[in-house]
FIPATI-865207 format. One record per residue (C-alpha): residue in three letters; residue number from 1; x, y, z. Coordinates in steps of 0.05 Angstrom, whole numbers, plus 5000, padded with zeros to 4 digits. Example, Ala and Ser with C-alpha at 12.3 -4.5 7.8 and 13.67 -1.06 7.14 Angstrom:
# residues 2
['ALA' 1 [5246 4910 5156]],
['SER' 2 [5273 4979 5143]],
END
This chain:
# residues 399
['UNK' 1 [2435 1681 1360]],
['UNK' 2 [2512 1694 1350]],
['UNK' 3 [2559 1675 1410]],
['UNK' 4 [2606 1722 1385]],
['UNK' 5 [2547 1787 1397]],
['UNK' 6 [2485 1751 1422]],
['UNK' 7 [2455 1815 1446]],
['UNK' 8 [2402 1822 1393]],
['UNK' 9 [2378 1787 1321]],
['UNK' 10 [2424 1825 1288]],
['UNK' 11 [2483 1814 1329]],
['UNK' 12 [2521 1779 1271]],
['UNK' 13 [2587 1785 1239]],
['UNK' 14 [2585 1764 1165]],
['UNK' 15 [2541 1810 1130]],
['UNK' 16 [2568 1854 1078]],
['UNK' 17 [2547 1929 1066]],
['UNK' 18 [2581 2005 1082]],
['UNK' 19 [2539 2053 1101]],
['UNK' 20 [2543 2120 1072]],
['UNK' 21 [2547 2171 1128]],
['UNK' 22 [2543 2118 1192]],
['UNK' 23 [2596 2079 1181]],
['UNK' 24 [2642 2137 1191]],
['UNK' 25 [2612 2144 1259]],
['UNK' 26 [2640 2072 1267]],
['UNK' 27 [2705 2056 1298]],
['UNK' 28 [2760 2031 1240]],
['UNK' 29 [2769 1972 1290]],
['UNK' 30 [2708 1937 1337]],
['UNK' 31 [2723 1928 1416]],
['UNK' 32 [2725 1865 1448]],
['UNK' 33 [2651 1840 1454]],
['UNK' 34 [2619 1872 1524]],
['UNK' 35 [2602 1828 1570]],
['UNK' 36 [2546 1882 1594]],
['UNK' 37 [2510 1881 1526]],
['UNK' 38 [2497 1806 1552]],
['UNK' 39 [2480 1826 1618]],
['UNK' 40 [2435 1870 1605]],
['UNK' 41 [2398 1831 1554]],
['UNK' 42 [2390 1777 1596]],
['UNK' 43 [2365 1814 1654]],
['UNK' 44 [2311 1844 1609]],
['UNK' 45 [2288 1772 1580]],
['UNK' 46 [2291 1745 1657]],
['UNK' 47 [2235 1804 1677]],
['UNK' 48 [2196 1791 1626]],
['UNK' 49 [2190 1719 1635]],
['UNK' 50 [2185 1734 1712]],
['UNK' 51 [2118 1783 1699]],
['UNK' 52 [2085 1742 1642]],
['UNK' 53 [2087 1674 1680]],
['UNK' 54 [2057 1683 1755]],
['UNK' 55 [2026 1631 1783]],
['UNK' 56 [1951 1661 1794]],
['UNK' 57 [1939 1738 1750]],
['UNK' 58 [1899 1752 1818]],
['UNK' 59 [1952 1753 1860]],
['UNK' 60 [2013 1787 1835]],
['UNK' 61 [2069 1843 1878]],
['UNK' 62 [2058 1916 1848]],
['UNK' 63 [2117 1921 1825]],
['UNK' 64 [2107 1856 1780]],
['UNK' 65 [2035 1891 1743]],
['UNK' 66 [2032 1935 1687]],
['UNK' 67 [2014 2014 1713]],
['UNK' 68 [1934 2005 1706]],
['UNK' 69 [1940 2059 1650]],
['UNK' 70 [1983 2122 1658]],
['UNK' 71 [2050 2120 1700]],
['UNK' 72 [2086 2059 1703]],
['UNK' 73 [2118 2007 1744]],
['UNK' 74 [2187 1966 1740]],
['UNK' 75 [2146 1911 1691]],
['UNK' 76 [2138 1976 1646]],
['UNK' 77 [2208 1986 1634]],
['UNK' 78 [2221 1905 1604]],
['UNK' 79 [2190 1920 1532]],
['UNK' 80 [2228 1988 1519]],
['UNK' 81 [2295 1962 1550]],
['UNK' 82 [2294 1898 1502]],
['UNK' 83 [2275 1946 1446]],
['UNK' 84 [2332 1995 1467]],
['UNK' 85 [2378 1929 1460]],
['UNK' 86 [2353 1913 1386]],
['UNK' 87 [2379 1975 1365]],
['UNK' 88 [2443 1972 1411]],
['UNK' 89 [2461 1910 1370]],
['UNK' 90 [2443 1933 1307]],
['UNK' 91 [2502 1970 1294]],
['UNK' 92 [2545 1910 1324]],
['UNK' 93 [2524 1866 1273]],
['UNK' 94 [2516 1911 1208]],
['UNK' 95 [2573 1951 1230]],
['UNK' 96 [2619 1901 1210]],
['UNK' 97 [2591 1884 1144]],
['UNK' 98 [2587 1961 1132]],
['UNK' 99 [2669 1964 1149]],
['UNK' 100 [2677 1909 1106]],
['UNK' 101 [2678 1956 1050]],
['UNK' 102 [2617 1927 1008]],
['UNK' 103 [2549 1964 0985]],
['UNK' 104 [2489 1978 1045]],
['UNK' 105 [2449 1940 0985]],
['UNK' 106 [2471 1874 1004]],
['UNK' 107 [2450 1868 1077]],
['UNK' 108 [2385 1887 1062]],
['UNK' 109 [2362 1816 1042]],
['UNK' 110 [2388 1797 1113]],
['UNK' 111 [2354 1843 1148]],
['UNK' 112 [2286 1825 1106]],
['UNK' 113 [2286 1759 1116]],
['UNK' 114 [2292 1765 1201]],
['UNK' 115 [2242 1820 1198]],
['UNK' 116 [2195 1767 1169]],
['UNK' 117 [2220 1707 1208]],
['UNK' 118 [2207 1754 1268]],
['UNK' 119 [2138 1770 1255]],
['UNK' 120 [2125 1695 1240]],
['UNK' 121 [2143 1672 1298]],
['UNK' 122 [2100 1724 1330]],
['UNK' 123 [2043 1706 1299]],
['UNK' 124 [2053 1626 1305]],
['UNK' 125 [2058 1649 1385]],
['UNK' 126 [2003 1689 1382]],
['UNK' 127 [1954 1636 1355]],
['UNK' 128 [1982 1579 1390]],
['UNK' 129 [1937 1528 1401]],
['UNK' 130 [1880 1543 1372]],
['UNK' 131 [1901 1587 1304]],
['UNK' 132 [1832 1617 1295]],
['UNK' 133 [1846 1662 1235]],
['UNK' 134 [1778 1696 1246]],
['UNK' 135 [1820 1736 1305]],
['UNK' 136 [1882 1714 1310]],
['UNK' 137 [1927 1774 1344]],
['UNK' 138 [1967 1800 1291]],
['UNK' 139 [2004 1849 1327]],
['UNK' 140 [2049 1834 1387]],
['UNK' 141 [2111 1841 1420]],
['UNK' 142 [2159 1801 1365]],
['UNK' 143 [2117 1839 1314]],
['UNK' 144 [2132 1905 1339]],
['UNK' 145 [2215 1884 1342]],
['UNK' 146 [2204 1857 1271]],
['UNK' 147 [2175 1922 1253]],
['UNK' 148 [2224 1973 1288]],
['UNK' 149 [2283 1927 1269]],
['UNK' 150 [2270 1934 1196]],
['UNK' 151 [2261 2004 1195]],
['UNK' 152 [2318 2020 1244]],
['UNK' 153 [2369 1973 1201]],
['UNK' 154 [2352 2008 1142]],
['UNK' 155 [2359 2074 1168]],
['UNK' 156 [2430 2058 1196]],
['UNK' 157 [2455 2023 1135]],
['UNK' 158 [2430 2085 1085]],
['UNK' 159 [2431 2152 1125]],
['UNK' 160 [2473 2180 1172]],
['UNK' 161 [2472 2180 1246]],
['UNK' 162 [2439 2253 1249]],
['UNK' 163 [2385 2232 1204]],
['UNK' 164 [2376 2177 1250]],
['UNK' 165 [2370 2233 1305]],
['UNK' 166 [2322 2274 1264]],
['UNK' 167 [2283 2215 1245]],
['UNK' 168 [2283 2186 1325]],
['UNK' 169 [2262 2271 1338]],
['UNK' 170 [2205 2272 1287]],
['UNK' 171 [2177 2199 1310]],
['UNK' 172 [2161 2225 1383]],
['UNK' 173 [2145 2298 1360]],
['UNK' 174 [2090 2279 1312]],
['UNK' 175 [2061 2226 1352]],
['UNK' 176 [2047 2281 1401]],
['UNK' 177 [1995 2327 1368]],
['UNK' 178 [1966 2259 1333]],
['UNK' 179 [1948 2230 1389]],
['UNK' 180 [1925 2289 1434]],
['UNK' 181 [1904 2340 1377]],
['UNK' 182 [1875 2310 1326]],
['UNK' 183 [1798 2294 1320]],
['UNK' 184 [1776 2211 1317]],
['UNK' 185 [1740 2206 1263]],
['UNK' 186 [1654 2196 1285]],
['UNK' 187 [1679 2204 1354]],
['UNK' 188 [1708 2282 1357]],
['UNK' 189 [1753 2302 1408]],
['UNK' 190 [1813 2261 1428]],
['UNK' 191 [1815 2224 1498]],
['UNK' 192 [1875 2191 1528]],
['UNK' 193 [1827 2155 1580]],
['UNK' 194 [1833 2087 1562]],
['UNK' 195 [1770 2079 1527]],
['UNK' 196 [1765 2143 1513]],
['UNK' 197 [1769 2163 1432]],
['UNK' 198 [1837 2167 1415]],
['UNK' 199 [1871 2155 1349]],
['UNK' 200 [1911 2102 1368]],
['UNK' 201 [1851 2058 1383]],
['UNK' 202 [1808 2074 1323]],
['UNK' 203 [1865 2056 1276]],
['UNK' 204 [1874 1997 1309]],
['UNK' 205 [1790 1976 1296]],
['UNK' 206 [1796 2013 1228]],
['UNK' 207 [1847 1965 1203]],
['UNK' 208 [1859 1909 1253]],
['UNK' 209 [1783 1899 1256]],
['UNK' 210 [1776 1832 1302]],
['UNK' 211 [1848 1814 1300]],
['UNK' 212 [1867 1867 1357]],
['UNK' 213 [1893 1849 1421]],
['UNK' 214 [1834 1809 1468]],
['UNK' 215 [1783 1840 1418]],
['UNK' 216 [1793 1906 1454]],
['UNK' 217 [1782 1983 1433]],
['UNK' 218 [1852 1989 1415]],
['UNK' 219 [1917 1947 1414]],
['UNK' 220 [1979 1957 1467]],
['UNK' 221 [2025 1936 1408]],
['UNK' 222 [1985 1972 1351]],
['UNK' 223 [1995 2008 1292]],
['UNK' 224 [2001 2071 1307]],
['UNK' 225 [2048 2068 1372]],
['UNK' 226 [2095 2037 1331]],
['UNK' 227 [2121 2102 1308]],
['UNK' 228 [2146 2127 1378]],
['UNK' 229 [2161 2043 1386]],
['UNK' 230 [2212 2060 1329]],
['UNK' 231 [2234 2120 1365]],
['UNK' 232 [2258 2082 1425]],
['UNK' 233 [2290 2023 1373]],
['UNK' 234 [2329 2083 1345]],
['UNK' 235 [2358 2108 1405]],
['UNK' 236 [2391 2043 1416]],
['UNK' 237 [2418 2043 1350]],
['UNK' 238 [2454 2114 1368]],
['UNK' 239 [2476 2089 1437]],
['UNK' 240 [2509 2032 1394]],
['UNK' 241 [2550 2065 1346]],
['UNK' 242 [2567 2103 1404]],
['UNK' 243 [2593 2044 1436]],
['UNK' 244 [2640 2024 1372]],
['UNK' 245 [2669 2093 1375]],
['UNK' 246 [2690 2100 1454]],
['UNK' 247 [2759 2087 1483]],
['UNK' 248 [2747 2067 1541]],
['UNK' 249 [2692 2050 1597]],
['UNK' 250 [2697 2129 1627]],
['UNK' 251 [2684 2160 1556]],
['UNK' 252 [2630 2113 1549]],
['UNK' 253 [2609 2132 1620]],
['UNK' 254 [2622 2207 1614]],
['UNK' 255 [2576 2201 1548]],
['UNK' 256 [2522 2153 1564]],
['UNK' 257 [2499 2181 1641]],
['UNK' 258 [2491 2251 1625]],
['UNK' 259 [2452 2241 1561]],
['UNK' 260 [2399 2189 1606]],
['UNK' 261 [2392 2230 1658]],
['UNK' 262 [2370 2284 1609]],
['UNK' 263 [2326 2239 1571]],
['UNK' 264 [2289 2222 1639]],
['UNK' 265 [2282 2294 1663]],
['UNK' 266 [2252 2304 1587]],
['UNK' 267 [2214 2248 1596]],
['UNK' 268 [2184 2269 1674]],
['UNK' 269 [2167 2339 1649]],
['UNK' 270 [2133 2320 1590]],
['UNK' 271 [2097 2276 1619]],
['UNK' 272 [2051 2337 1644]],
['UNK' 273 [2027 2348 1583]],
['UNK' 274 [2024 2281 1547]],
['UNK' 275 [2027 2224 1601]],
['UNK' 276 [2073 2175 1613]],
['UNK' 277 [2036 2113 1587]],
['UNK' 278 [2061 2038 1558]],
['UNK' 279 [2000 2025 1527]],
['UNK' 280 [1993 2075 1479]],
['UNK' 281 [2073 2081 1482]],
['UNK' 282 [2075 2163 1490]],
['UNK' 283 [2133 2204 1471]],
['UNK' 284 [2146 2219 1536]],
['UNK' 285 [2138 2145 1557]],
['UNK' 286 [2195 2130 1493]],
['UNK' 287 [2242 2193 1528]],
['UNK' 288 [2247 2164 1595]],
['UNK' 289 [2246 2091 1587]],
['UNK' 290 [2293 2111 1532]],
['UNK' 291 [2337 2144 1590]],
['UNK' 292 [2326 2102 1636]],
['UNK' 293 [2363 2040 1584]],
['UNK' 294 [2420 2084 1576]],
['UNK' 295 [2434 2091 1648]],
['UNK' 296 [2426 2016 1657]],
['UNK' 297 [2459 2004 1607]],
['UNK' 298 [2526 2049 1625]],
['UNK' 299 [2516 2013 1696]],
['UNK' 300 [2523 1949 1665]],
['UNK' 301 [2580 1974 1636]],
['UNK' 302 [2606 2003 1698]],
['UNK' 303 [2608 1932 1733]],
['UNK' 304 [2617 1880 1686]],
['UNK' 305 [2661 1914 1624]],
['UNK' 306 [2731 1909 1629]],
['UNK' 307 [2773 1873 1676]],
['UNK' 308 [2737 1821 1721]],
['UNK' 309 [2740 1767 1772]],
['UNK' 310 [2708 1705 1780]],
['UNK' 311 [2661 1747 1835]],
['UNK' 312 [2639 1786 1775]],
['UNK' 313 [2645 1730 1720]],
['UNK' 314 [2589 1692 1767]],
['UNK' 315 [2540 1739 1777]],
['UNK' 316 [2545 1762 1708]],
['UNK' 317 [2541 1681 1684]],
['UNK' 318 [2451 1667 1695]],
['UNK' 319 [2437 1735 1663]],
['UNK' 320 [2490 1719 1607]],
['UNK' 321 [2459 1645 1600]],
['UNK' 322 [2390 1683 1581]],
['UNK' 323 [2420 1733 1535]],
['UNK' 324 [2449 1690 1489]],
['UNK' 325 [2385 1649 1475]],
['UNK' 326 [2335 1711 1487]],
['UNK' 327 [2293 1690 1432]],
['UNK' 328 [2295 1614 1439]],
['UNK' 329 [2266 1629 1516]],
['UNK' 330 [2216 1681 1507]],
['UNK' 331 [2174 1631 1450]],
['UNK' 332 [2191 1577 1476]],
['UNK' 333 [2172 1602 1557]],
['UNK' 334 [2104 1625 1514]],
['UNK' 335 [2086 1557 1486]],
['UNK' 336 [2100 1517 1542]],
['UNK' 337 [2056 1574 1592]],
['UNK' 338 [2007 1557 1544]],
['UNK' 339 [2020 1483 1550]],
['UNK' 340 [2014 1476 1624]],
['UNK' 341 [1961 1540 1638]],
['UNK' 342 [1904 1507 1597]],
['UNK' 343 [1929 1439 1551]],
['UNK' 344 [1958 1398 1608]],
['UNK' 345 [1897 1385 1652]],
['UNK' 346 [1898 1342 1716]],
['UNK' 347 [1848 1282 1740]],
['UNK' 348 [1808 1336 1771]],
['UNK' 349 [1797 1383 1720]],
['UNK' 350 [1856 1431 1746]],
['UNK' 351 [1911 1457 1701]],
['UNK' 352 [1981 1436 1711]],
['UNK' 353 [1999 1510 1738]],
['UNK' 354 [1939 1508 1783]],
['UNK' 355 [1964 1446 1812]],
['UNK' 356 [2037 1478 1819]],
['UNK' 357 [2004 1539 1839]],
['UNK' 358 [1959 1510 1898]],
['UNK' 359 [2021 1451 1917]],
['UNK' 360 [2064 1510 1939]],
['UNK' 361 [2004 1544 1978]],
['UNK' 362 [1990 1473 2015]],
['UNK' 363 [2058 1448 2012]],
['UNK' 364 [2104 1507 2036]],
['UNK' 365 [2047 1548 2066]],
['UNK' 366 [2055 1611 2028]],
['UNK' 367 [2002 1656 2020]],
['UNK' 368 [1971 1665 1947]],
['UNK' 369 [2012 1717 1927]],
['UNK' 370 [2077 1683 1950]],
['UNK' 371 [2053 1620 1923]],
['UNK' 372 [2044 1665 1851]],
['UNK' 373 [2110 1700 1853]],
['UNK' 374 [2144 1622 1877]],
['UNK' 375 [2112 1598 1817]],
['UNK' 376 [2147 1651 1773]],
['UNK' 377 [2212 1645 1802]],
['UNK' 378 [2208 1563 1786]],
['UNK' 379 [2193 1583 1716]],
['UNK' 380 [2252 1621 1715]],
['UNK' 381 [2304 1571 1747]],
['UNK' 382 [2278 1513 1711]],
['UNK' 383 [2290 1554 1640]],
['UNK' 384 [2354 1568 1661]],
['UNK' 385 [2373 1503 1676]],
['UNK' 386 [2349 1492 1604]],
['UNK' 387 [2388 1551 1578]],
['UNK' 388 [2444 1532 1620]],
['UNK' 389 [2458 1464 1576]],
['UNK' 390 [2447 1503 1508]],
['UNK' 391 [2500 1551 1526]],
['UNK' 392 [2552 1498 1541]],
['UNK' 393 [2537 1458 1475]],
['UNK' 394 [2543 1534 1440]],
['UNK' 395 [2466 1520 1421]],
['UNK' 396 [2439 1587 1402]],
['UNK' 397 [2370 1609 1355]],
['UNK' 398 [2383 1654 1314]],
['UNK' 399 [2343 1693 1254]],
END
């Protein structure tokens, strides 16, 4: 990560290239980093460390679980928003290389090599202990940001920012009639039930074969959803150039609220005919959470852009802390669940989280689910205690 923009893998400020049509939607001259890019990043990494490290799965607050299929819940906004922020940053990085007056060509090596380096680390996390390559998980989270990173850096570097529209446009309307249209091959007529016949799930088996997610009918982080997944990576890049090119917090405002709050009504309606859904990441799923990043993101701007006191400087600081080394904490909180959930075994036979898990029950006398969500809020105090140390020796990971 780069302390100067560590809002996203690509926040960086010495790669050459000019973009043909999108640098001109760049301003001549950057603004002063925004403290709200930070803020927002790290609040996204914080939630989803908070909903992928309770202490029991059995006993976990609503508001903390994935919708059981269609709808969704506040854990259902974390993957889109820290999508939304790799594209954000995508223009923050390249945009300076492209200003620097040198070829698109030249970054592309860049952006190759984290697009791999990405996916590698998903997999390593993915496989981690055991590294069964009968059916290891190749898709996943990091692979999905290596995927829509790629794609969305080379579309900024080489087209235009209304290409970029058309191609975000043509992503969600496709995916559309795919998914809910088109016949499954030896299954007939689509379903969006879960494990229902849908294409998303057979092109998952087709290709994926034992390597999808859990060994299930179908992959949250497939092949297919990727195209709306790029969708959602693209809108961030817009919303970033964007963000180059305003004057001052109230243009950013007076651009950034209207356009979410359209993208969520888009998003609501449509969701009558093609439901709101993470798993198989639907268009109108993309639209609103889509929306719904904008308008935290102009919020974040609202309080923590421009100037500040210490008030602000201190709330802003934890969420800041986890921004800066978003990558470092989400493999490294992965590992080390891993570690402690079924390596680090007690006397008894427990794990080292059941221990934790049951201590707080006994010790404090919570109830399970307290005991759970205490466990989780440990997790995320003791990494930021951890992150807290890297930021003041400038200790970043970056691809």
């Amino acid at each position: 990560m780069n302390p100067d923009h560590p809002a996203d893998v690509d926040d960086d400020s010495s790669s050459p290239g000019a973009a043909p049509a999108a640098a001109g939607a760049l301003a001549a001259t950057a603004p002063q980093r925004r403290l709200s890019l930070d803020v927002m990043r790290g609040a996204t990494i914080a939630g989803m460390i908070l909903v992928n490290n309770p202490g029991s799965w059995s006993h976990i607050y609503g508001p903390l679980k994935h919708a059981a299929w269609h709808g969704w819940t506040p854990t259902d906004l974390v993957f889109p928003f820290f999508l939304f922020m790799v594209g954000v940053a995508i223009p923050l990085g390249l945009g300076k290389r492209l200003e620097a007056g040198h070829g698109p060509g030249a970054a592309v090596p860049k952006v190759l090599r984290r697009g791999v380096l990405l996916f590698a680390l998903g997999m390593m996390l993915a496989g981690f202990p055991k590294y069964d390559l009968s059916t290891i998980r190749i898709m996943g989270v990091l692979q999905r940001i290596s995927i829509c990173y790629v794609l969305a850096a080379l579309l900024f570097l080489f087209t235009s920012a209304r290409t970029m529209v058309v191609a975000a446009g043509l992503c969600l309307v496709i995916y559309w009639p795919l998914v809910t249209l088109v016949p499954v091959p030896g299954l007939g007529e689509p379903s969006l039930e879960r494990a229902g016949p849908h294409l998303v799930g057979w092109l998952d088996r087709k290709v994926l074969g034992a390597h999808v997610w859990r060994g299930g009918t179908y992959d949250p982080e497939g092949l297919l959803s990727t195209i709306p997944a790029l969708a959602t990576a693209l809108m961030g890049v817009l919303a970033g150039i964007r963000l180059r090119a305003v004057g001052s917090e109230g243009s950013l405002l007076r651009s950034f609220v209207p356009a979410g709050l359209a993208m969520v009504a888009v998003g609501l309606l449509w969701d009558r005919w093609f439901p709101i859904n993470k798993p198989l990441w639907t268009s109108s799923y993309a639209v609103f959470t889509g929306g719904l990043a904008l308008l935290f993101l102009s919020t974040c701007s609202a309080l923590f852009d421009g100037p500040r006191g210490r008030a602000v400087e201190a709330i802003a600081r934890p969420f800041r802390v986890y921004g800066v080394n978003a990558l470092l904490v989400f493999v490294g909180s992965g590992l080390l669940a891993r570690v402690v959930g079924r390596l680090w075994t007690l006397d008894d036979g427990r794990s080292a989280q059941k221990a934790l898990f049951e201590g707080l029950q006994s010790g404090l006398h919570l109830t399970p689910i307290n005991a759970s969500l205490g466990y989780a809020l440990i997790w995320i105090g003791g990494w930021y205690l951890v992150l807290e140390v890297l930021y003041r020796r400038r200790i970043f990971l970056r691809v």
